[in-house]
C-alpha positions in Angstrom: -28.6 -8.9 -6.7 -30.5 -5.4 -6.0 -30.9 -7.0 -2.3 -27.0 -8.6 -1.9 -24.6 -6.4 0.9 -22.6 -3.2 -0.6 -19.1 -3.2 0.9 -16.3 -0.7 0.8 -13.8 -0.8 -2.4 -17.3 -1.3 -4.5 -20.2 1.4 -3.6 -19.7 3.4 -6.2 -19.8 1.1 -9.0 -23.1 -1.1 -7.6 -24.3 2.2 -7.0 -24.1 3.4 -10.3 -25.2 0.0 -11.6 -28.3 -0.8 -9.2 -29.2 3.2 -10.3 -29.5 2.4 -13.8 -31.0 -0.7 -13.7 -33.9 0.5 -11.3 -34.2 3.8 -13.5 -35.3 1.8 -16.5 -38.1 0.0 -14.7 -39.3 2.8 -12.0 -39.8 7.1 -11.6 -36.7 8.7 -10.6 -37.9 9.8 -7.5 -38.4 6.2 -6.6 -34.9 5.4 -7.6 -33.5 8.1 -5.5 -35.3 7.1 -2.2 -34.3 3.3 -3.1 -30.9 4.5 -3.6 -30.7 6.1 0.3 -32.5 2.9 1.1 -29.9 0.7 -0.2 -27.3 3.2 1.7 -29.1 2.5 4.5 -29.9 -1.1 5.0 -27.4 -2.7 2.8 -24.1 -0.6 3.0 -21.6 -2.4 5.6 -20.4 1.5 5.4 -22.6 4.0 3.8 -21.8 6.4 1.6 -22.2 10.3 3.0 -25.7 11.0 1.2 -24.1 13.9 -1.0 -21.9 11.2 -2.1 -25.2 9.0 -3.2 -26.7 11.9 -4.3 -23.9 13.0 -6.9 -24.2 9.0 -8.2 -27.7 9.6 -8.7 -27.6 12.9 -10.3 -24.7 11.3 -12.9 -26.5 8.3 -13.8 -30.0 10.0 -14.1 -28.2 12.7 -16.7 -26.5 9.4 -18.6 -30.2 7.4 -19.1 -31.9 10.6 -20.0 -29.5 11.2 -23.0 -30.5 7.2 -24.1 
């Protein structure tokens, strides 16, 4: 699933979901260059990277409460 398209009406949530899931299992600085990755290569219309960036940020803060 971490490799299937992205497409408009969803990025935020698989965003948010591939971003935790990937945070449990690598550093966050991995996740965060994975995130712009999957922007890149797998969104039919990427986000603007702030707009990654602020999903990042959010669900980094959520798994570090855990």
């Amino acid at each position: 699933r971490l490799t299937d398209p992205i497409v408009k009406g969803s990025r935020n949530d698989e965003f948010a979901s591939r971003i935790g899931y990937l945070l449990k299992i690598h550093s966050p600085q991995e996740v965060y260059d994975l995130a712009h990755h999957m922007n890149n290569t797998l969104t039919t219309e990427p986000l603007e990277r702030k707009e990654v960036d602020t999903v990042f940020c959010s669900i980094l803060k959520r798994e570090l409460r855990k």
